[in-house]
MARTORBA-205511 format. One record per residue (C-alpha): x, y, z. Coordinates in nm, 4 decimals. Layout:
<recs>
+----------+----------+----------+
!       px !       py !       pz !
+----------+----------+----------+
!        X !        Y !        Z !
...
+----------+----------+----------+
</recs>
This chain:
<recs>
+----------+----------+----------+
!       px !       py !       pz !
+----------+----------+----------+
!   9.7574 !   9.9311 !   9.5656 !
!   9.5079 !   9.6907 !   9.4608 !
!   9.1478 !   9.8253 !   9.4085 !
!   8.8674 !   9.6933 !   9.6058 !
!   8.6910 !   9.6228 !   9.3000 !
!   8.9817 !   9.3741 !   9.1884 !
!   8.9528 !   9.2015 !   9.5666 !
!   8.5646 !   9.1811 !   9.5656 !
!   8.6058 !   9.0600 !   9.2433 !
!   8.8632 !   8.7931 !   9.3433 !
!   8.6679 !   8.7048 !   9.6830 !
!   8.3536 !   8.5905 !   9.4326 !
!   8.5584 !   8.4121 !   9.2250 !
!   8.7234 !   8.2105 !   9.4811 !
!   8.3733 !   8.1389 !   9.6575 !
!   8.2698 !   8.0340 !   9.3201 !
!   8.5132 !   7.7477 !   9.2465 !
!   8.7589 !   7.8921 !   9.0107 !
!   9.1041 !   7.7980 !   9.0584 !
!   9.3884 !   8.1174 !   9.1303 !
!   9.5634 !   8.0351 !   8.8599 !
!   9.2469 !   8.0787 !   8.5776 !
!   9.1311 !   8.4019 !   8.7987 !
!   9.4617 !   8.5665 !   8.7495 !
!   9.4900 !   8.4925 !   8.3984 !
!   9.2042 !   8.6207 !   8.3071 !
!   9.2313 !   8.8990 !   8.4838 !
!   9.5707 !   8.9881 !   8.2829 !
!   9.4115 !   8.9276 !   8.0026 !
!   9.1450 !   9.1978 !   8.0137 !
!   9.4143 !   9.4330 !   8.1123 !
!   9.4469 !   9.4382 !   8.4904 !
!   9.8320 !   9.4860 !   8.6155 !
!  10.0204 !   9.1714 !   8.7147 !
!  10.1546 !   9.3763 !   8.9962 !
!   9.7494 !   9.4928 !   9.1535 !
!   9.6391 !   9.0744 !   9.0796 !
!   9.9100 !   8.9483 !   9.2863 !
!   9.8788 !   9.2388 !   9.5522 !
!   9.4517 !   9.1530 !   9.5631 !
!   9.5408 !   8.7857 !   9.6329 !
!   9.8119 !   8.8405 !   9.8600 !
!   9.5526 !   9.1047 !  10.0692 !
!   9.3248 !   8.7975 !  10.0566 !
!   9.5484 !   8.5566 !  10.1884 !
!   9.6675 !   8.7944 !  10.4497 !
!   9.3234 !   8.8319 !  10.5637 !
!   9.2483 !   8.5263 !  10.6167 !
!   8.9850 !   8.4783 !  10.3807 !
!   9.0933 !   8.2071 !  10.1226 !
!   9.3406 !   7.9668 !  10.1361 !
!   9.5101 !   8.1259 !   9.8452 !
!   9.8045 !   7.8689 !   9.7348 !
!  10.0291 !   7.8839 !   9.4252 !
!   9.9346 !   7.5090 !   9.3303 !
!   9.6002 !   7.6348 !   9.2783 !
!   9.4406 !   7.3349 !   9.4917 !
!   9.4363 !   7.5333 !   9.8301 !
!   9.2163 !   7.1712 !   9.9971 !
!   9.6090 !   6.9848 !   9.9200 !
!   9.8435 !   7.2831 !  10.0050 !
!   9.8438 !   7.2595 !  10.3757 !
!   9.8673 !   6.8906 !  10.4374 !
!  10.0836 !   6.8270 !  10.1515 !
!  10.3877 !   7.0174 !  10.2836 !
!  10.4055 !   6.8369 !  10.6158 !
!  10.3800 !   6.5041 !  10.4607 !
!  10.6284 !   6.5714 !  10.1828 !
!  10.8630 !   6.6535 !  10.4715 !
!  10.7988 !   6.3439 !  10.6792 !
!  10.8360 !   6.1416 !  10.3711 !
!  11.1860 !   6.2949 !  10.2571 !
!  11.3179 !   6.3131 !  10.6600 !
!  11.2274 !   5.9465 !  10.6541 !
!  11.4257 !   5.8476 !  10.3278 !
!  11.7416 !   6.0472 !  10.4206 !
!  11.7353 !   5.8351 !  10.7698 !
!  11.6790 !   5.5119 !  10.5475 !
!  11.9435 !   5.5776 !  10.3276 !
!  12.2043 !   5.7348 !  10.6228 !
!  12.1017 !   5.3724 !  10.7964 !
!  12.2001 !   5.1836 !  10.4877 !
!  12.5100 !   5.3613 !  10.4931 !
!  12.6161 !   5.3008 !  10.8505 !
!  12.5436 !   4.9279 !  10.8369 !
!  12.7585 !   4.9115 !  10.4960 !
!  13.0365 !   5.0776 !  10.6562 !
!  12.9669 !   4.8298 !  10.9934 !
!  13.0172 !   4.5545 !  10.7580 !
!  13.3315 !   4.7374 !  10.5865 !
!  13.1316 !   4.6983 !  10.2735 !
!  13.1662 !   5.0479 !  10.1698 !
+----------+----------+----------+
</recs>
């Protein structure tokens, strides 16, 4: 289980600016286990606290997923329309 220390630790970084991805790897490399970082984040993002994202720009995470979706749902329905109209025209 991840000590308190580790997620008060975390929390302050976070508030501070630092990125996820620069707080973990500095906390590996001053010995900390891989397994009690990821647990302290993921008890932080569980909580509530922080918008704790693996792209390490938590502000982009949320909307970004949506609009990728919308984006590639509106392709596939471009290109299935293409289709259909080629195979109206017995073009393909």
């Amino acid at each position: 289980m991840a000590e308190q220390e580790l997620v008060n630790y975390i929390k302050k970084a976070l508030a501070s600016g630092s990125e996820q991805g620069v707080i973990r790897q500095k906390l590996l490399g001053v010995g900390w286990p891989a397994t009690d970082v990821d647990e302290a984040f993921f008890l932080l993002k569980q909580d509530g606290e922080y918008a704790v994202c693996d792209d390490d720009k938590p502000e982009h995470h949320k909307a970004s997923k949506p609009k990728e979706l919308l984006i590639a749902s509106l392709a596939l329905i471009a290109i299935a329309a293409v289709i259909y109209v080629l195979h109206v025209m017995n073009l393909f």
